[in-house]
C-alpha positions as CSV (number, residue, x, y, z in Angstrom):
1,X,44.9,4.2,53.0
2,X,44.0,3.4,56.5
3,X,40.6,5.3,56.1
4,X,39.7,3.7,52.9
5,X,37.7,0.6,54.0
6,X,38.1,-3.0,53.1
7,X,35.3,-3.6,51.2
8,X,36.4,-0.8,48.8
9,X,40.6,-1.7,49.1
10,X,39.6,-5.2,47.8
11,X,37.6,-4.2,45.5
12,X,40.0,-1.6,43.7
13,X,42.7,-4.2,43.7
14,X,40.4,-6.8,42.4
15,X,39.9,-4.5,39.5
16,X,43.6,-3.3,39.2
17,X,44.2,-7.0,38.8
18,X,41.4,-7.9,36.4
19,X,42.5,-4.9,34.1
20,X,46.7,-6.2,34.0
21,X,45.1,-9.3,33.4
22,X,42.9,-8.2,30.5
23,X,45.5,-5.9,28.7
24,X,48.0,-9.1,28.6
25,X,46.0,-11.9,27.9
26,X,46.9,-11.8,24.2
27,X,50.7,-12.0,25.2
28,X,50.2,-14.7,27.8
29,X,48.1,-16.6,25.1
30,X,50.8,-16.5,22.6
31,X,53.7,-17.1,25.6
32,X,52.1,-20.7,26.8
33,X,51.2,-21.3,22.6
34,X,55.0,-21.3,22.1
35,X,56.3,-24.3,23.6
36,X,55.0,-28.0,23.1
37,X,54.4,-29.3,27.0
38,X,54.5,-32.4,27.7
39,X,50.9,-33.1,28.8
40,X,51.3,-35.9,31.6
41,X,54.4,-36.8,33.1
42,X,55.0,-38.9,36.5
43,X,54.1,-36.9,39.7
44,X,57.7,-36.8,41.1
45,X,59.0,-34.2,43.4
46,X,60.2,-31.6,40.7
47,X,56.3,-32.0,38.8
48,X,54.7,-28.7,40.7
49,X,58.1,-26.6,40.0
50,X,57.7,-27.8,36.5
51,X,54.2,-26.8,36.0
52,X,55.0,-23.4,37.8
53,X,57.9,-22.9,35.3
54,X,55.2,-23.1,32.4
55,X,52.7,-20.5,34.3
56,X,55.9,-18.2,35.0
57,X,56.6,-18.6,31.3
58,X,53.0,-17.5,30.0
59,X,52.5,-14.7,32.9
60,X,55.8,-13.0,32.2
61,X,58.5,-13.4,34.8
62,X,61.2,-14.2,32.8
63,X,63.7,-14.1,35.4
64,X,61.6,-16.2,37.4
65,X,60.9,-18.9,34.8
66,X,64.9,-18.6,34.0
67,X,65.4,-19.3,37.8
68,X,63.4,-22.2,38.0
69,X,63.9,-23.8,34.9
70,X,67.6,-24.4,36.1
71,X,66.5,-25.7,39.4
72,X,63.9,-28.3,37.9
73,X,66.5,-29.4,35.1
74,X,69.3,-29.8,37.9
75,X,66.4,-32.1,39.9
76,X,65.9,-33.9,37.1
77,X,69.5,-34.7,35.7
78,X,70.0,-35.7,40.1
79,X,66.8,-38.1,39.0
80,X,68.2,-39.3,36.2
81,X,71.4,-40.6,37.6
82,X,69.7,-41.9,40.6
83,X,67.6,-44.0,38.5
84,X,70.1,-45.2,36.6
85,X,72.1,-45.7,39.2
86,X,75.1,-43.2,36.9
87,X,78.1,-43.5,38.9
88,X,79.1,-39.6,39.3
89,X,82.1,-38.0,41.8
90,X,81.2,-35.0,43.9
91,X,83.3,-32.6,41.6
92,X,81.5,-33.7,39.0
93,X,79.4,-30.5,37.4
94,X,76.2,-30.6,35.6
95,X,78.3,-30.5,31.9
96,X,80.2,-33.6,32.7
97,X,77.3,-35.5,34.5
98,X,75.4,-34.9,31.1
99,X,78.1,-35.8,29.0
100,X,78.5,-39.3,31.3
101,X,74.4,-39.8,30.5
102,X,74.5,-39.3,27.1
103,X,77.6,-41.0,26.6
104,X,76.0,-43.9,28.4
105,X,73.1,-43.8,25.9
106,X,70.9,-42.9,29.1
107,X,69.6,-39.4,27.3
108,X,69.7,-38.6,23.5
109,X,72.2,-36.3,22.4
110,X,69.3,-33.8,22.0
111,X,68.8,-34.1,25.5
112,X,71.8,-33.6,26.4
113,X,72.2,-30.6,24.5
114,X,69.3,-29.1,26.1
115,X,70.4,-29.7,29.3
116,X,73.6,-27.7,28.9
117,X,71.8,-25.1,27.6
118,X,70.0,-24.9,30.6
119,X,73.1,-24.9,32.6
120,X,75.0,-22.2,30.6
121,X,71.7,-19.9,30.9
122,X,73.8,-17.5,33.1
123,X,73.6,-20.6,35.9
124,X,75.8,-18.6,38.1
125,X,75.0,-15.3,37.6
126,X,71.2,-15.5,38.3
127,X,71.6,-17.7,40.9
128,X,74.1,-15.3,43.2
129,X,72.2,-12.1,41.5
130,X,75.9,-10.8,39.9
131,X,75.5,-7.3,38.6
132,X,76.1,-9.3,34.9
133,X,72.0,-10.3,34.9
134,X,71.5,-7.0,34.2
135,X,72.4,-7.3,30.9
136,X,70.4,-10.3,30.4
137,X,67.6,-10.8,27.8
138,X,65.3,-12.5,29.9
139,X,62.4,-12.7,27.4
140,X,64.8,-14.7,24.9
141,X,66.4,-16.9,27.8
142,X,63.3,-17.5,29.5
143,X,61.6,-18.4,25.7
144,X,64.5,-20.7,25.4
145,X,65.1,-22.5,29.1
146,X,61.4,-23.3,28.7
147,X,61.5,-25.0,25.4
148,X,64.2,-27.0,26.7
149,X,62.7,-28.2,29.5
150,X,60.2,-29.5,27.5
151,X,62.7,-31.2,25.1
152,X,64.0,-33.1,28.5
153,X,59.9,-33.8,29.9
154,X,59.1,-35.2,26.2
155,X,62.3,-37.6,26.6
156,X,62.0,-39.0,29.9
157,X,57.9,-39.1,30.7
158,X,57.3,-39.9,26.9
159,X,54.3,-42.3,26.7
160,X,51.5,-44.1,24.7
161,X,47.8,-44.6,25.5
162,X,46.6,-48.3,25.1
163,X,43.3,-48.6,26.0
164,X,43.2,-46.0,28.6
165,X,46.7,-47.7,30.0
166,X,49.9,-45.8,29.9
167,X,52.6,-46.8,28.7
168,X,55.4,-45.0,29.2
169,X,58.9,-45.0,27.1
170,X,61.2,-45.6,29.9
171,X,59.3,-47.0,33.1
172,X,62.1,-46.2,34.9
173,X,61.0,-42.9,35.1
174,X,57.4,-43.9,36.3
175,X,56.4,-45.3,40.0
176,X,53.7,-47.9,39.7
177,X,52.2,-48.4,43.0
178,X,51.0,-51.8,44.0
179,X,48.1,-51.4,42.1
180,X,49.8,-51.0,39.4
181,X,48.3,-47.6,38.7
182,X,50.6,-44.5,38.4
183,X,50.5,-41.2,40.1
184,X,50.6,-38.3,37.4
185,X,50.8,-35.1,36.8
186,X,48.4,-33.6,34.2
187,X,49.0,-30.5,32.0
188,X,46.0,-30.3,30.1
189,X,45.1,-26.8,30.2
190,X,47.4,-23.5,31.2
């Protein structure tokens, strides 16, 4: 397209772009609808990839939302020990870590269990691409890993308003400055 110019490239992908947008934006809708986010949590280092795993979700790359919905819930259970200060061994995987928090009382059961099935969300195979992904049902896992995640956010970052004041479940989990004041991470809107 080297004689086509700019001006009129831009424009023709501005409108290829507007029209994917439009003929989705039912499915999108209905995608971000499905899962209960948590709408403020702690701005940590894993709060961005954890947003992005919501907008992957509702735009439609499952295999992308699969991929980092793993990562974020394997940053979070590394946060969770640290905070907690979980003794763990380096052959310790993220099963038995999970077990150890939960057996500690440090995470629910239902916490727990929706870390694991993170974990076991074809861990291995989407993260070295084996030919096995293939016969993945991305759309379900995705659905899934995503709903999870947000089973883990409501557990750690839960909180309660008083008076314009958070107050969150388990501090722990929250970094006051000085001031007092807390640094979060707001999820108000897709």
């Amino acid at each position: 397209m080297p004689d086509i110019p700019e001006v009129i490239r831009r424009r023709m992908t501005e409108d290829d772009l507007r029209a994917r947008f439009e003929a989705t934006i039912k499915q999108r809708v209905n995608r971000h609808r499905q899962v209960s986010h948590q709408p403020m949590t702690p701005y940590h280092h894993f709060a961005d990839a954890s947003a992005e795993c919501i907008k992957l979700y509702t735009d439609g790359y499952f295999l992308s939302t699969v991929m980092v919905t793993q990562a974020v819930a394997e940053g979070m259970r590394r946060f969770v020990v640290e905070r907690n200060g979980t003794k763990i061994t380096n052959k310790s995987d993220g099963p038995s870590v999970i077990a150890l928090l939960a057996e500690k009382k440090v995470i629910s059961e239902n916490c727990a269990e929706a870390f694991n099935r993170i974990w076991r969300s074809f861990r291995n195979d989407v993260h070295h691409m084996n030919p096995r992904i293939a016969t993945v049902d991305f759309p379900a896992l995705a659905k899934r890993n995503i709903q999870n995640l947000a089973v883990i956010e409501r557990e750690l970052f839960d909180f309660k308003m008083d008076n314009g004041k958070i107050i969150p479940a388990k501090p722990q989990y929250w970094d006051p400055g000085e001031d007092g004041k807390v640094k979060v991470f707001l999820r108000l809107s897709p």
